[in-house]
Every structure is written in structure tokens, then in C-alpha cells.
Backbone as JSON Lines, residues from 0, in Angstrom:
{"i":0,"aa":"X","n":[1.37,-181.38,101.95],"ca":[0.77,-180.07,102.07],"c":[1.23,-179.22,100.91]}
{"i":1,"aa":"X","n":[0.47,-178.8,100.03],"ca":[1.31,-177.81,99.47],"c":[1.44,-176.21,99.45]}
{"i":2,"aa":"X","n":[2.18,-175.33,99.07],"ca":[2.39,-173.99,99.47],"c":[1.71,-172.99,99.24]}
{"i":3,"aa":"X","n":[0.13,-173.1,98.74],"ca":[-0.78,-172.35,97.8],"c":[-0.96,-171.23,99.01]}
{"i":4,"aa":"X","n":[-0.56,-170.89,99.78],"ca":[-1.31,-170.14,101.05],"c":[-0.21,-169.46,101.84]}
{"i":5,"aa":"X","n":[1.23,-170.4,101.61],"ca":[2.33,-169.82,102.64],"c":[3.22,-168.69,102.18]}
{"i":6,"aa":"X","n":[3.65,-167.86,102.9],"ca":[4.99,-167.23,102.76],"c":[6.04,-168.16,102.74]}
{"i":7,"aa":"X","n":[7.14,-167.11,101.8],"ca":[8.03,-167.7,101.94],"c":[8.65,-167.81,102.87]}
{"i":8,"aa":"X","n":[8.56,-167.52,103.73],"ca":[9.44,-167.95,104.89],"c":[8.48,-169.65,105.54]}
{"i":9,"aa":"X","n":[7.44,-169.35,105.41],"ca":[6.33,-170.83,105.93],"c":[6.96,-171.81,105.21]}
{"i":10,"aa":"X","n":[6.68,-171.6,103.61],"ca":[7.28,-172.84,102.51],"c":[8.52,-173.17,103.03]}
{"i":11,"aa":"X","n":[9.69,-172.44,103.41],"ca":[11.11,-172.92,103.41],"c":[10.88,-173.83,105.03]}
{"i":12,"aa":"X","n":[10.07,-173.5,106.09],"ca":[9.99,-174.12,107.27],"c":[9.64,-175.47,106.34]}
{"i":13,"aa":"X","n":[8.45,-175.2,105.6],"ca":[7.72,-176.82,105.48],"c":[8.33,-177.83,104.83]}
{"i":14,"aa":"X","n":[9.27,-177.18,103.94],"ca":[10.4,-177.89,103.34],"c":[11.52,-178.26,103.9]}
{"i":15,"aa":"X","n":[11.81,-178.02,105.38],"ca":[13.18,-177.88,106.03],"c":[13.28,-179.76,106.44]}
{"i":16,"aa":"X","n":[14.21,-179.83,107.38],"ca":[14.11,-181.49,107.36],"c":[13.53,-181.78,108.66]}
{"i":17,"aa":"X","n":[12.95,-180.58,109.78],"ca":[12.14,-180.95,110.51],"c":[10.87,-179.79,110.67]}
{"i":18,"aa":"X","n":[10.18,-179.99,110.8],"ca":[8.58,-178.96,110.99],"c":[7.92,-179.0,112.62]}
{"i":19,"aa":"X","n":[8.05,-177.81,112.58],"ca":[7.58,-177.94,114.4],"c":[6.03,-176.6,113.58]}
{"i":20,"aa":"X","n":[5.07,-177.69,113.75],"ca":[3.61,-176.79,113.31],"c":[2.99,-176.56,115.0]}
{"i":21,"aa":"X","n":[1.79,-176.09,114.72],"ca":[1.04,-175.89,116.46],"c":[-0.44,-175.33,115.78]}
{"i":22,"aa":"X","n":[-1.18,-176.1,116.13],"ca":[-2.66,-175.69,115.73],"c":[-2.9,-175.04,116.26]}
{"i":23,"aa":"X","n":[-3.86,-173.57,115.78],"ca":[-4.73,-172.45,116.71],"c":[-6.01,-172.69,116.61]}
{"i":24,"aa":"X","n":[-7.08,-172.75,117.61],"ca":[-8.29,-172.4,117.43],"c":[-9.06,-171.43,117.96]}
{"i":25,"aa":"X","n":[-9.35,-170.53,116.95],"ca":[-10.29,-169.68,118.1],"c":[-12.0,-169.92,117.51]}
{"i":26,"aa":"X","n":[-12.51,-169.88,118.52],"ca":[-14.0,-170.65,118.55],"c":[-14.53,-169.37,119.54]}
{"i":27,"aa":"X","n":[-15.68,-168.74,118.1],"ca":[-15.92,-167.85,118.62],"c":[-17.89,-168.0,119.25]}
{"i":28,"aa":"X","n":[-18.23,-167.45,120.52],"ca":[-19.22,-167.48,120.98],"c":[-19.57,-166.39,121.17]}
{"i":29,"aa":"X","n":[-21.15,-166.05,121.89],"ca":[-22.08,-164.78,121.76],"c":[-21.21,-164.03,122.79]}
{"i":30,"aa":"X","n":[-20.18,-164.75,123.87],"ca":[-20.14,-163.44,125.03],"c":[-18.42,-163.24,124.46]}
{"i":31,"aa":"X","n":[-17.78,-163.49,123.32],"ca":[-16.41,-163.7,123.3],"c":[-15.8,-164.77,122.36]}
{"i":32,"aa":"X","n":[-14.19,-164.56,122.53],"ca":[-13.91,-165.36,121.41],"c":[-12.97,-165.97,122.45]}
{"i":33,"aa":"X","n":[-12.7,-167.36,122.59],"ca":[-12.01,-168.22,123.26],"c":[-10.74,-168.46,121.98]}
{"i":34,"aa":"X","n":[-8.86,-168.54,122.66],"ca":[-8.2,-168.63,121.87],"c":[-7.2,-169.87,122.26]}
{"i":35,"aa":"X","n":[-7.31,-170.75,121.96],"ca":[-6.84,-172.27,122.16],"c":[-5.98,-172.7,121.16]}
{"i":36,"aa":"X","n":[-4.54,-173.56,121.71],"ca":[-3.74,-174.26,120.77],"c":[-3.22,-175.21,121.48]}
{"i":37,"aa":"X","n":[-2.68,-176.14,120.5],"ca":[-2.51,-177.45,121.01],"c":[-1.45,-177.75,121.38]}
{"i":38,"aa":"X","n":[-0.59,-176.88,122.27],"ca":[0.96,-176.65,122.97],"c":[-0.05,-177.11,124.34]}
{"i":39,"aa":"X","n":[1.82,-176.44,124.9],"ca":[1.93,-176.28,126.42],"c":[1.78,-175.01,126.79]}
{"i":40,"aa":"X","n":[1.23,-174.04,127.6],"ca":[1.12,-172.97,127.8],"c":[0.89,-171.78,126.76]}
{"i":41,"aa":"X","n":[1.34,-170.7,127.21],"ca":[0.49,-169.73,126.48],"c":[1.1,-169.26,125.15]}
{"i":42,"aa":"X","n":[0.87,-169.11,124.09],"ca":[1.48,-168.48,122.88],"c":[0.74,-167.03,122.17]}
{"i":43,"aa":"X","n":[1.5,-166.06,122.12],"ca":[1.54,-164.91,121.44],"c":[1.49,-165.23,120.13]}
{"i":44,"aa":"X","n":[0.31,-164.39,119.71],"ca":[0.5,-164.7,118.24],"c":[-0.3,-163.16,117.43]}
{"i":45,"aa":"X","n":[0.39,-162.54,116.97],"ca":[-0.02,-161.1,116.45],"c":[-1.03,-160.55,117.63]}
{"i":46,"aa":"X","n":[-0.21,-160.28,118.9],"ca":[-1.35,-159.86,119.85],"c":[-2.18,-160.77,120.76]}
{"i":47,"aa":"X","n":[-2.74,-161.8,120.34],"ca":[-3.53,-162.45,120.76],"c":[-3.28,-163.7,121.53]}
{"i":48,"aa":"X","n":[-3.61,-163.98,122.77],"ca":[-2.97,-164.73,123.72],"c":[-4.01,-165.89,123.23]}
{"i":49,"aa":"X","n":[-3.19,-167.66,123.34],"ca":[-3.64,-168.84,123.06],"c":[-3.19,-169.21,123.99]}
{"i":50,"aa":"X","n":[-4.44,-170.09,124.64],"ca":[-4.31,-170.98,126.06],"c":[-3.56,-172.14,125.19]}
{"i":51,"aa":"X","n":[-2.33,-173.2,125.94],"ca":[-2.23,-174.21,125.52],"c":[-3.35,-175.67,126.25]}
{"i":52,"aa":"X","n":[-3.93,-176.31,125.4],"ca":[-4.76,-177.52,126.46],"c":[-3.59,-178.34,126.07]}
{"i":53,"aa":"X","n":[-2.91,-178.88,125.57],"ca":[-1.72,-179.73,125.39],"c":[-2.52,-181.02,124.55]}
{"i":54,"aa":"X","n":[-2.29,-182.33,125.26],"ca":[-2.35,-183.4,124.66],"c":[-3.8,-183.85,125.32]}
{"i":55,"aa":"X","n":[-4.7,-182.85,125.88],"ca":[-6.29,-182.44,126.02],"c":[-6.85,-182.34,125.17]}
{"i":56,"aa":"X","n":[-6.53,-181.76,124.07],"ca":[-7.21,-181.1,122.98],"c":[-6.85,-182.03,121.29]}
{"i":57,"aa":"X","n":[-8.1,-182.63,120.54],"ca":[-7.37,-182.88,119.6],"c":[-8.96,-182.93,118.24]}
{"i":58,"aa":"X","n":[-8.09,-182.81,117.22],"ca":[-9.37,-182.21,116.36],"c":[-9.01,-183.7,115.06]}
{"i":59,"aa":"X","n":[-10.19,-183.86,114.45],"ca":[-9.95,-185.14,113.25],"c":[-9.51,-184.43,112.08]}
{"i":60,"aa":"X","n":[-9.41,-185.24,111.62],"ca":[-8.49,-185.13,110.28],"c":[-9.65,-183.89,109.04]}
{"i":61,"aa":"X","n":[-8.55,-182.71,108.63],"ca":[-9.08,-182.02,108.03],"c":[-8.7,-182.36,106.28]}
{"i":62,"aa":"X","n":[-10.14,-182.06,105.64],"ca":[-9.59,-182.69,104.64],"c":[-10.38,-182.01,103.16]}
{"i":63,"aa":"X","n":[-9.85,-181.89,102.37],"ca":[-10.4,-181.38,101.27],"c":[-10.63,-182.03,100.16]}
{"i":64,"aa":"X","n":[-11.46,-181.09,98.95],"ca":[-12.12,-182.39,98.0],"c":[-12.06,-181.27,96.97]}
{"i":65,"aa":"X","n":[-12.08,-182.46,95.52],"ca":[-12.68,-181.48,94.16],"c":[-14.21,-181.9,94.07]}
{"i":66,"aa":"X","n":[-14.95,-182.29,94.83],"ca":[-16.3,-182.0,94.44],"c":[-16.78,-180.82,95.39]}
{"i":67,"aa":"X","n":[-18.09,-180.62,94.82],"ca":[-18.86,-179.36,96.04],"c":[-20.07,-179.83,96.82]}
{"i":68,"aa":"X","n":[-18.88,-180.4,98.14],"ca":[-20.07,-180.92,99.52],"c":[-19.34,-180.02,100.54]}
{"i":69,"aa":"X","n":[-20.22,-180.17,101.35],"ca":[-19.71,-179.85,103.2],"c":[-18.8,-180.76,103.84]}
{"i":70,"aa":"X","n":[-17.91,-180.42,104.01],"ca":[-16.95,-181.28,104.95],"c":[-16.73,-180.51,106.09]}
{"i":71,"aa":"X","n":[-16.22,-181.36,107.44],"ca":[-16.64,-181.07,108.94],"c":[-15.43,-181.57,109.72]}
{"i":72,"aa":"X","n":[-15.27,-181.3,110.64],"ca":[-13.98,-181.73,111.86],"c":[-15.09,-181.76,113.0]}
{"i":73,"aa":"X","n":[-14.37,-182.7,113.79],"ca":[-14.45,-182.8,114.97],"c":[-13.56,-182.27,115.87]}
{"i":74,"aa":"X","n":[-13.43,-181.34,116.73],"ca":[-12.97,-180.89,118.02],"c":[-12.98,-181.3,119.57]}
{"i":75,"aa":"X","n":[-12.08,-182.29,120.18],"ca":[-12.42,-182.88,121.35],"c":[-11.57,-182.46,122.44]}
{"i":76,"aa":"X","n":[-12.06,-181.39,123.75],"ca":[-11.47,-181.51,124.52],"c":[-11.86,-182.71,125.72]}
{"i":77,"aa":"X","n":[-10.6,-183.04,126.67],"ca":[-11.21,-184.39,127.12],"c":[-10.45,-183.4,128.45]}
{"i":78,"aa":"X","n":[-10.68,-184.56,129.86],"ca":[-9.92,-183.98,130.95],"c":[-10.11,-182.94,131.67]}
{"i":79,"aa":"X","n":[-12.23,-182.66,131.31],"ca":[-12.57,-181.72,132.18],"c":[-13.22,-182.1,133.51]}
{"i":80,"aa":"X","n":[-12.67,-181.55,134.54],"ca":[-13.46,-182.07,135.97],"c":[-14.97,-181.56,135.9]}
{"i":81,"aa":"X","n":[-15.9,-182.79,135.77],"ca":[-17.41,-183.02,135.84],"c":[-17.92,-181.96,136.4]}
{"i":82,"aa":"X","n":[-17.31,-181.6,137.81],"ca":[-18.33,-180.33,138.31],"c":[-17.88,-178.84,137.34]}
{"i":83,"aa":"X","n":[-17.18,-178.79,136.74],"ca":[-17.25,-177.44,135.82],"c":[-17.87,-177.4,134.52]}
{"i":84,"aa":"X","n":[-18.68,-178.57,134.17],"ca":[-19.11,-178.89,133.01],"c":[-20.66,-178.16,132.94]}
{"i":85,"aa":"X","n":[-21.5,-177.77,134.1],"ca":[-22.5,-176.36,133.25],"c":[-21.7,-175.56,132.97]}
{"i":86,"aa":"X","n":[-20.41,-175.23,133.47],"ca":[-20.13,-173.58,133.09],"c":[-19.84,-174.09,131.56]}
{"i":87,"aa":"X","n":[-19.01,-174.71,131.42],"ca":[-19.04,-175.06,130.1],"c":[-19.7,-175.24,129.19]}
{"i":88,"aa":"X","n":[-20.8,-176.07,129.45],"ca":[-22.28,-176.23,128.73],"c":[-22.76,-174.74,128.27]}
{"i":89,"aa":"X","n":[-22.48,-173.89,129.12],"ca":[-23.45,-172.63,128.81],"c":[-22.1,-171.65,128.26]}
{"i":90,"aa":"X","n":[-20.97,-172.22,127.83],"ca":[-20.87,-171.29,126.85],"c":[-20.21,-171.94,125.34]}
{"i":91,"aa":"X","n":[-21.19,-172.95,125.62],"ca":[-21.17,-173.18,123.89],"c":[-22.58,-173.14,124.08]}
{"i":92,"aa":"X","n":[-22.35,-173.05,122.47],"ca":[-23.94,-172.28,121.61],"c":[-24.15,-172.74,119.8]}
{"i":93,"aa":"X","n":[-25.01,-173.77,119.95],"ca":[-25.11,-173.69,118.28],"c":[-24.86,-172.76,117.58]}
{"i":94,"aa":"X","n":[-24.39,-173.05,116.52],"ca":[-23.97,-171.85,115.41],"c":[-23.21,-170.95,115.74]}
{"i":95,"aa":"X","n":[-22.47,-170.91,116.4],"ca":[-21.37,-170.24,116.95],"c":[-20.23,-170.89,116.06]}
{"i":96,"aa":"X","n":[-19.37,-169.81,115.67],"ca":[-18.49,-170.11,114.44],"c":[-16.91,-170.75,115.54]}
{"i":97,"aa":"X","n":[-16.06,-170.75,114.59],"ca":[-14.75,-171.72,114.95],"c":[-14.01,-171.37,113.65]}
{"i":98,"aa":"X","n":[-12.41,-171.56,113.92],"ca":[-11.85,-171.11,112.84],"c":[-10.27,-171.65,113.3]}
{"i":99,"aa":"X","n":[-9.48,-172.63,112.47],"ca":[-8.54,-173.65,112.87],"c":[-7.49,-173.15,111.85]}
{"i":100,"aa":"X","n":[-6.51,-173.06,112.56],"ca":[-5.19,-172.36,111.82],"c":[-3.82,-173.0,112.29]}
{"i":101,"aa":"X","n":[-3.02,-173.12,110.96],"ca":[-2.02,-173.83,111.34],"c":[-0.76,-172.79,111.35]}
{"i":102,"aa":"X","n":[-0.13,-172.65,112.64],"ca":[1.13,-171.7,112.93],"c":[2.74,-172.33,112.62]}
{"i":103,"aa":"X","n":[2.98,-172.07,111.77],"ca":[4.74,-172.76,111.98],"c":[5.68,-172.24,112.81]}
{"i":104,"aa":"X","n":[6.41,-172.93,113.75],"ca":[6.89,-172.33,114.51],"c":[8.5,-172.34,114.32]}
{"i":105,"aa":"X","n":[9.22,-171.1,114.82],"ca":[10.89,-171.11,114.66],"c":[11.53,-172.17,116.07]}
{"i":106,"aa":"X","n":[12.14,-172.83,115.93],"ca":[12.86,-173.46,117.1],"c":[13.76,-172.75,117.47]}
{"i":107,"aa":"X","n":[14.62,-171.35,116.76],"ca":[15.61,-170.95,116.61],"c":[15.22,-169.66,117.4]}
{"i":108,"aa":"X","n":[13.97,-169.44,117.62],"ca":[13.65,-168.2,118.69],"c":[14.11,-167.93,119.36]}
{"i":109,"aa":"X","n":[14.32,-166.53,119.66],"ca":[15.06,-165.64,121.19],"c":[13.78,-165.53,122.24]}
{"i":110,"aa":"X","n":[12.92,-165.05,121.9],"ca":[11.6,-164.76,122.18],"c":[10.4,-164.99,121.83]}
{"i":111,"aa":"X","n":[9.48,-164.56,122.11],"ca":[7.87,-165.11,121.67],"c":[7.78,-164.7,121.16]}
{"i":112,"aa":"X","n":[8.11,-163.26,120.15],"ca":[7.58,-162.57,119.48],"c":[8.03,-162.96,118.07]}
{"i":113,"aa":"X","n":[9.14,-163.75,118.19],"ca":[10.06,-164.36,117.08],"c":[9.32,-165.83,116.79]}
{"i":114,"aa":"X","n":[8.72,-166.22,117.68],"ca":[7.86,-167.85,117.9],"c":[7.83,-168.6,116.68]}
{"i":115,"aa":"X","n":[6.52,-167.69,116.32],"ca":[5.51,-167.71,115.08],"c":[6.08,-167.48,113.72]}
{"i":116,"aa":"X","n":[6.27,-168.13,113.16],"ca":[6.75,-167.61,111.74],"c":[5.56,-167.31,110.46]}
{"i":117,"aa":"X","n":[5.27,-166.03,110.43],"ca":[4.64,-164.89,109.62],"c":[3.41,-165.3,110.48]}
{"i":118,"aa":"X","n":[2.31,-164.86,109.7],"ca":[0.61,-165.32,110.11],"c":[0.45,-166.45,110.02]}
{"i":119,"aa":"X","n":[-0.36,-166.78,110.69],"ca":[-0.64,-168.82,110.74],"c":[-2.03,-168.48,109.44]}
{"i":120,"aa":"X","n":[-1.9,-169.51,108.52],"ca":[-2.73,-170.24,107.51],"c":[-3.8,-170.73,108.24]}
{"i":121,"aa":"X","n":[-5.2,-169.93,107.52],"ca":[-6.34,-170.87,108.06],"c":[-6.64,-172.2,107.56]}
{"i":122,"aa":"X","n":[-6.55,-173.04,108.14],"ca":[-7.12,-174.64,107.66],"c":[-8.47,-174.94,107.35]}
{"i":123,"aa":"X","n":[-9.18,-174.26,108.35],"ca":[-10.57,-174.33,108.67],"c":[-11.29,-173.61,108.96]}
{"i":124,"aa":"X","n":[-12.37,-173.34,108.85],"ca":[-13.48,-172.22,109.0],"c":[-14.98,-173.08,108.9]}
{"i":125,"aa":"X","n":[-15.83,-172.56,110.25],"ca":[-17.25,-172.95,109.8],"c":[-17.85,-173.18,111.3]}
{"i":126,"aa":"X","n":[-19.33,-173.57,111.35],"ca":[-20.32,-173.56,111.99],"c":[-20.4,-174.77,112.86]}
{"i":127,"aa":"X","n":[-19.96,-174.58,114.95],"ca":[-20.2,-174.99,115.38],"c":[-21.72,-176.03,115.41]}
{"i":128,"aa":"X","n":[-21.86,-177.19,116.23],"ca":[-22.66,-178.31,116.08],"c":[-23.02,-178.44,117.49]}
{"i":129,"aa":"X","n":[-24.14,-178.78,117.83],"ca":[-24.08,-179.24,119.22],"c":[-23.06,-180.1,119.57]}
{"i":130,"aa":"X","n":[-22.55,-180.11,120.91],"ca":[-21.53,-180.56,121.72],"c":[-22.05,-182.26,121.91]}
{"i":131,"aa":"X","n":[-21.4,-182.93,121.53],"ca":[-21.58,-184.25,122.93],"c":[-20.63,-184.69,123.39]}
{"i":132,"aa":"X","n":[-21.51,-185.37,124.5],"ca":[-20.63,-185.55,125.82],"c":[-20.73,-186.94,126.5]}
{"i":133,"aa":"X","n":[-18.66,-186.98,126.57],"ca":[-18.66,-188.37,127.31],"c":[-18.45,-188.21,129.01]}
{"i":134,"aa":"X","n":[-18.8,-188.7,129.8],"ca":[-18.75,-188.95,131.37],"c":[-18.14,-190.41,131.63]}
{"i":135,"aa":"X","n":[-17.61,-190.02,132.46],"ca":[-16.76,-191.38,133.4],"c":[-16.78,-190.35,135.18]}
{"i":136,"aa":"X","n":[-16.57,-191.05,136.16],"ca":[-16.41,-190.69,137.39],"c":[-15.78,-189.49,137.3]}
{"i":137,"aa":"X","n":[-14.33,-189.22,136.94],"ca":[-13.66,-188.34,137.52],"c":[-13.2,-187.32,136.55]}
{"i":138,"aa":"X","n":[-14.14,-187.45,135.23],"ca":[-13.14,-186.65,134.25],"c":[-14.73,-186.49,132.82]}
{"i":139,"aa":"X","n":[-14.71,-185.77,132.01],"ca":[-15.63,-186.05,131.15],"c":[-14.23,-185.15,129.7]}
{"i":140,"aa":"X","n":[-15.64,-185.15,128.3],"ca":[-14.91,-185.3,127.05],"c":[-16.05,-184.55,126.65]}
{"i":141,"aa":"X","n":[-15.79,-183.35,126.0],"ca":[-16.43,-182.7,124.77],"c":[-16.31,-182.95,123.29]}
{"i":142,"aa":"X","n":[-16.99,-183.33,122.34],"ca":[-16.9,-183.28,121.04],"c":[-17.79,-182.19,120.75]}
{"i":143,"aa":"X","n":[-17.29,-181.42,120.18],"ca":[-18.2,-180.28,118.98],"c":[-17.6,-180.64,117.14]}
{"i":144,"aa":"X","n":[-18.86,-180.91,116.77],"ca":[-18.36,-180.97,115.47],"c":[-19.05,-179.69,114.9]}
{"i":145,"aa":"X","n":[-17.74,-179.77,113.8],"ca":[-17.97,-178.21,113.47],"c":[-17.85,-178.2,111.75]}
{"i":146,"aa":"X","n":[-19.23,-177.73,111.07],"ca":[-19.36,-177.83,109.5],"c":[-19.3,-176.93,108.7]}
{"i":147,"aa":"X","n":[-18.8,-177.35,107.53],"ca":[-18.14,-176.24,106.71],"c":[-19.32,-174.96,106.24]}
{"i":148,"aa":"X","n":[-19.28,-174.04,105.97],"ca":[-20.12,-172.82,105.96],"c":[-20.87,-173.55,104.73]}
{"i":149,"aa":"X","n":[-20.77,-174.54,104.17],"ca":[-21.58,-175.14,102.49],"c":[-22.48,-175.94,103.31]}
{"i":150,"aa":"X","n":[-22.34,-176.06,104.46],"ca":[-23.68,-177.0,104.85],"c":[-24.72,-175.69,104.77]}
{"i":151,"aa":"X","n":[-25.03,-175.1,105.07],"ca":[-26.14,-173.7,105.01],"c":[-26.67,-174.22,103.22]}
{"i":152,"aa":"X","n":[-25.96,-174.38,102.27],"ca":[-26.75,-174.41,101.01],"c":[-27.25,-175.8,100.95]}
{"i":153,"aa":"X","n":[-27.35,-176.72,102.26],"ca":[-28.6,-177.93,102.12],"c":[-29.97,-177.45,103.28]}
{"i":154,"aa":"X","n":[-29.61,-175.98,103.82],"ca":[-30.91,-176.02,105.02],"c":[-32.03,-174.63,104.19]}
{"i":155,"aa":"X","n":[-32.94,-175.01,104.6],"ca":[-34.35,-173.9,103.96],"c":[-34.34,-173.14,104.15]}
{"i":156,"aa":"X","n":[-34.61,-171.8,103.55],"ca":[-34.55,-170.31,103.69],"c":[-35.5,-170.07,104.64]}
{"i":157,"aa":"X","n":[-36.4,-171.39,104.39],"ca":[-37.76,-170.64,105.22],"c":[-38.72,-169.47,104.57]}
{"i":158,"aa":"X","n":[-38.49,-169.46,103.03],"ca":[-39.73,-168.93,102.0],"c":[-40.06,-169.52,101.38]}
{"i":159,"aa":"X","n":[-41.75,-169.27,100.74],"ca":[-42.07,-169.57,99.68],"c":[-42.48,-168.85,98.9]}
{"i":160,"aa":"X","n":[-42.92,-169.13,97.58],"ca":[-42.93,-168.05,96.95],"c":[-44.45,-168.42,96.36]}
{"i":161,"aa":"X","n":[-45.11,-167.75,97.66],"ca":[-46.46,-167.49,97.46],"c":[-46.89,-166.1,97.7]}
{"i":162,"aa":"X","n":[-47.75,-165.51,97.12],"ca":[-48.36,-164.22,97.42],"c":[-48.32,-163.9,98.95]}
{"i":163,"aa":"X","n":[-48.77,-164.57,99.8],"ca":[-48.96,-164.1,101.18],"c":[-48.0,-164.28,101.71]}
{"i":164,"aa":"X","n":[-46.76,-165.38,101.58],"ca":[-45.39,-164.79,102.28],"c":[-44.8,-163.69,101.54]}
{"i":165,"aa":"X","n":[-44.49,-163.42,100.39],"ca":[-44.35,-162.42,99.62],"c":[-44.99,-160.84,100.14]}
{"i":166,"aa":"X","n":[-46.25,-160.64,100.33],"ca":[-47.02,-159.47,100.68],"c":[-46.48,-159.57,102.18]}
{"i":167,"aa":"X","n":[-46.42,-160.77,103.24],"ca":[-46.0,-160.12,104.29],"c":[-44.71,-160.02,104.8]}
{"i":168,"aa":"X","n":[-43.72,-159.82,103.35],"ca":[-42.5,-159.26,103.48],"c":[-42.46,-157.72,102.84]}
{"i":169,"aa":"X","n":[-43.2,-157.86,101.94],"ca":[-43.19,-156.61,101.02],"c":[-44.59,-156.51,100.53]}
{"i":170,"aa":"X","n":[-45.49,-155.47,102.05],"ca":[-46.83,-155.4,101.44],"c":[-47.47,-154.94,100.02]}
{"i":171,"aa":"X","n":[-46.85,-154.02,99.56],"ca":[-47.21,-153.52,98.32],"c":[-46.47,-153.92,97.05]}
{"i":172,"aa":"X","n":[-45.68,-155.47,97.27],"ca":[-45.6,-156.23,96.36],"c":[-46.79,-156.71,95.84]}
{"i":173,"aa":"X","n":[-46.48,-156.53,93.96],"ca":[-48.09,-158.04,93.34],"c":[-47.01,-158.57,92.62]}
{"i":174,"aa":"X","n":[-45.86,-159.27,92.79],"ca":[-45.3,-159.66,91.98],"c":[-45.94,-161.56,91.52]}
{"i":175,"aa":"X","n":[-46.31,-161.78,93.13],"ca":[-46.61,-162.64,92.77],"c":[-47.91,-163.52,93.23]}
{"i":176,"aa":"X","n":[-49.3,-162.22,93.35],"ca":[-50.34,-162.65,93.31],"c":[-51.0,-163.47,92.44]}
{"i":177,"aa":"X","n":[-50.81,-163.68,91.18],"ca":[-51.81,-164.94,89.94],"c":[-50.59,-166.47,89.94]}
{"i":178,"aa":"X","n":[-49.35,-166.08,91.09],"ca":[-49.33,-167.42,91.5],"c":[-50.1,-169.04,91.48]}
{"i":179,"aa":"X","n":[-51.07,-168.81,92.49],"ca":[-51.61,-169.62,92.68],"c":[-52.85,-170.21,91.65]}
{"i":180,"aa":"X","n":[-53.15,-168.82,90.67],"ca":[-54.27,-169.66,89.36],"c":[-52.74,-170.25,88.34]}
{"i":181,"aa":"X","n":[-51.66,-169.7,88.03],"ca":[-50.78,-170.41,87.13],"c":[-50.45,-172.08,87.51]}
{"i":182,"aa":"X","n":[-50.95,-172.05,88.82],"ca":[-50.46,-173.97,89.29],"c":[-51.33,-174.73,88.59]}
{"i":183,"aa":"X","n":[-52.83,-174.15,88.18],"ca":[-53.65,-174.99,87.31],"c":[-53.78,-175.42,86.12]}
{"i":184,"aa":"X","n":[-52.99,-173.92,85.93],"ca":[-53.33,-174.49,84.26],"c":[-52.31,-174.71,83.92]}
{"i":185,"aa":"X","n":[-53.14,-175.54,82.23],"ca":[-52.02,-176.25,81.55],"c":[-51.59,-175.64,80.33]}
{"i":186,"aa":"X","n":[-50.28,-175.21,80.14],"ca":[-49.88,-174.93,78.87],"c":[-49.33,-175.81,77.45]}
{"i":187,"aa":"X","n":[-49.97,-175.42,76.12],"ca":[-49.83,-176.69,75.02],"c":[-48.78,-175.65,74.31]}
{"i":188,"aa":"X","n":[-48.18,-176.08,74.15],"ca":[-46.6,-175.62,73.36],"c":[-46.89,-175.69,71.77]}
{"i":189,"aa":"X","n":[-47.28,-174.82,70.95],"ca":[-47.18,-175.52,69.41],"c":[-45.64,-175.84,68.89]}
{"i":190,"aa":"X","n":[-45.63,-176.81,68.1],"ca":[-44.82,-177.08,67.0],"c":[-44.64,-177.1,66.22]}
């Protein structure tokens, strides 16, 4: 990992000879923002209360690149009892954002408020995916994969740039009425 992002107090944890990290996620939807980490119970963190799902909850490997594509995680909670799975269903929502942060924690704490050492580093950021779902009898498994905000520069604006979508954005545009005679003709370049 390196320190491009931490305080110094984070760097000297990450450098120490043991690292106690704790992932945050908050995954935000239309009615609210759900605040989840991958402990045991609840953690304070600048205000904001994180449910722990424990060894329920686990996300794939986050990972970065020097080229310019979309890269994505997967998010899986598992160990939900089947009959609570509409409520669940209905509050995830395509395109509903998510945002994965890594907290270093003090072992040396008095209190919770001491827990956290400085602000947790975002890892991740980007655009929930539809959910799928595993079932067995007594228990089911959510995956949401969730893609980096650069997937948006492979999907269509949904314009073209013809006079009549043009005029019925901006009626008293002519920017680009002789559009459609320039597709015919042919231009000869001298040399």
C-alpha cells in the first residue's frame, strides 16, 4: 500500500509491525444512506454509526491500473434469512452510489472515540449494479457489483446531433439545421 493519501499518524500505523485496518461502507440509496463495516458490532466514526456484519460481509479485491478503464468490486453479504429478502430487494436500487473506505484502527484505545485513527481513506467510489442472488433453504447471498464512475464514459448520452433533437432542446437553435444536406455532399480538397 503506499502512503499517497495517509496522515501521518495512518503511515506510522501502516508501517508498525502489526495493522489492525476495518473496511467502511456506506452504500448510499434513494430513502438513505446505510453505514456498514466489516467488524463486530457498532463503530463510531466522525459521528456516524457503522453496523458491524462481521465475517457476513466481504467485498473482492480492489485494484488499480495505469491505463484508463472502469474497474469494479464486488460486495457480498451472505447469511440473510430468505423471508427478509423483499425488504431487502426493495431497498437496493440501480445506480445508487457506494463508497468503500479503509479505517486504521488504534489497539491502544481508551474509548471509541480514540478507535479510529484520523479519517478513514477512500478506496472506492462508484455506481451500484443490479444485485444477484444466491438461495439455499435456510439462508440466501447478495452480490452487488459496483463500477467505477468511468463506466458512464462507455454508455450514450442519448443525443444526436441532428436538427430536430437539437430544436427540441433549444427551439430557437439553427445551429444545426443544413446538417442533414452536408451528409451528401462531397468535398475535393485542392493541392
Amino acid at each position: 500500500m503506499t502512503t499517497r493519501n495517509l496522515t501521518t499518524n495512518q503511515a506510522a500505523a501502516v508501517t508498525g509491525t502489526v495493522l489492525y485496518p476495518a473496511l467502511l461502507f456506506d452504500l448510499i440509496f434513494g430513502d438513505g444512506t446505510y453505514h456498514v463495516w466489516c467488524g463486530i458490532g457498532s463503530l463510531i466514526v466522525n459521528s456516524v454509526t457503522y453496523l458491524g456484519v462481521g465475517s457476513l460481509g466481504k467485498v473482492s479485491t480492489i485494484s488499480e491500473g495505469t491505463s484508463v478503464e472502469a474497474k469494479g468490486v464486488t460486495m457480498t453479504l451472505s447469511g440473510i434469512d430468505p423471508t427478509l429478502l423483499p425488504e431487502a430487494m426493495s431497498e437496493i436500487s440501480v445506480a445508487s452510489r457506494a463508497k468503500i473506505y479503509l479505517a486504521l484502527l488504534n489497539p491502544q484505545a481508551t474509548s471509541m472515540s480514540g478507535l479510529v485513527i484520523d479519517t478513514p481513506v477512500c478506496l472506492f467510489s462508484g455506481i451500484m449494479d443490479a444485485p444477484s442472488i444466491d438461495m439455499d433453504t435456510n439462508t440466501c447471498t447478495i452480490s452487488i457489483d459496483v463500477e467505477d464512475k468511468m463506466v458512464e464514459l462507455n454508455r450514450s448520452r442519448g443525443g444526436r446531433y441532428t436538427d430536430q433533437d437539437q430544436k427540441a432542446r433549444y427551439p430557437n437553435d439553427t445551429g444545426l439545421e443544413w446538417t442533414s444536406y452536408n451528409m451528401d455532399q462531397s468535398i475535393v480538397w485542392k493541392t
